[in-house]
N, C-alpha and C positions, 0 to 999 in steps of 0.2 A: 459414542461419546468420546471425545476427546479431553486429556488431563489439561487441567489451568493452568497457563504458565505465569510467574509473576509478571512477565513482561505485554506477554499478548504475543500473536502470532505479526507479521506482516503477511497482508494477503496480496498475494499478485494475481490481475487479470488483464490477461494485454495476448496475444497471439504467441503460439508455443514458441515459437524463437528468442523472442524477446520474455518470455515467462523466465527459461531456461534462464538465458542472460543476467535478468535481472536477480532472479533469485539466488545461481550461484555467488554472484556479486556480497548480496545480502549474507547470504550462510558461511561464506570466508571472512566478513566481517563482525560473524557470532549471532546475526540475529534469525529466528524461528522464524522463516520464510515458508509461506506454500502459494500454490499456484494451483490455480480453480479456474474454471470457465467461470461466464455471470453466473448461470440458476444455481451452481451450488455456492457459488461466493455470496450471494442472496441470502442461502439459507447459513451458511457460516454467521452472515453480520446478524443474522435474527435470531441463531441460537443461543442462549445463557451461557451453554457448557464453552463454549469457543467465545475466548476474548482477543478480539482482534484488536490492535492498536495504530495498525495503519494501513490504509491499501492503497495499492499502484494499481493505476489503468489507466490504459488510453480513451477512455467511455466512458467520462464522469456520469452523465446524462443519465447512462442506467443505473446510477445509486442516490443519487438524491435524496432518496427518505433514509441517508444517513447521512444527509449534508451537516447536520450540527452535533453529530456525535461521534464520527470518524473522521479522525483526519488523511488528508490524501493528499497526495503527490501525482500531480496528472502530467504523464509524457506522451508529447505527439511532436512531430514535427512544425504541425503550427496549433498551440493551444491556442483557447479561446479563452479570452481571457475573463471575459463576461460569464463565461460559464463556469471558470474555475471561482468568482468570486460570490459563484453561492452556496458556497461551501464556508462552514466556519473554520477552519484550519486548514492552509493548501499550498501548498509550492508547486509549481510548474517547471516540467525538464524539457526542453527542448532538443529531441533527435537528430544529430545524436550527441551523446550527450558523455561524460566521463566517468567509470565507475566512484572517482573521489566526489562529484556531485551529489550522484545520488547518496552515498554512504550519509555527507552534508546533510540535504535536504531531511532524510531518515532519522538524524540524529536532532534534529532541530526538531522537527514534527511529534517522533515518538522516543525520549532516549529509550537508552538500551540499559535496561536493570544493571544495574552493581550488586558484582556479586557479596554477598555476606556473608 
């Protein structure tokens, strides 16, 4: 069981390179990044104890039955844009891309708690 963070974690699932990448990116910018394959990112988005509040992948296709409760930011070199639009909340990064984008995109999709 993992402890709740007010903010939620960001979940990355994208190929170890670009997990690394991205997620260092994310944890210099302060937010609670981790990096999963799909089946346990699966089980992350379906568990209570674990609140995620956004996830990166290049595979929207395999999360769908969280199309309207998680928002996501999908990177690939050529997203599809039809598929990112069935998603209720989504930005698309195009490969390659700037870590100031995605910070953007992240920031727009899920802020980052203030601290109190």
């Amino acid at each position: 069981m993992q402890p709740r963070t007010p903010g939620g974690y960001v979940l990355v699932v994208e190929d170890p390179f670009i997990c690394r990448f991205v997620g260092g990116i994310l944890k210099r910018a302060g937010r609670l990044a981790f990096e999963a394959e799909h089946e346990q990112a699966v089980r992350m988005l379906r568990d209570a104890d674990w609140v995620v509040s956004l996830l990166i992948t290049n595979q929207p296709a395999r999360f769908l039955e969280f199309a309207d409760t998680v928002p996501l930011i999908y990177i690939a070199a050529f997203p599809d844009p039809a598929l990112a639009n069935r998603f209720r909340h989504c930005r698309m990064l195009c490969k390659p891309f700037l870590p100031a984008e995605l910070i953007e995109c992240a920031a727009e999709l899920a802020p980052p708690e203030k601290p109190s």
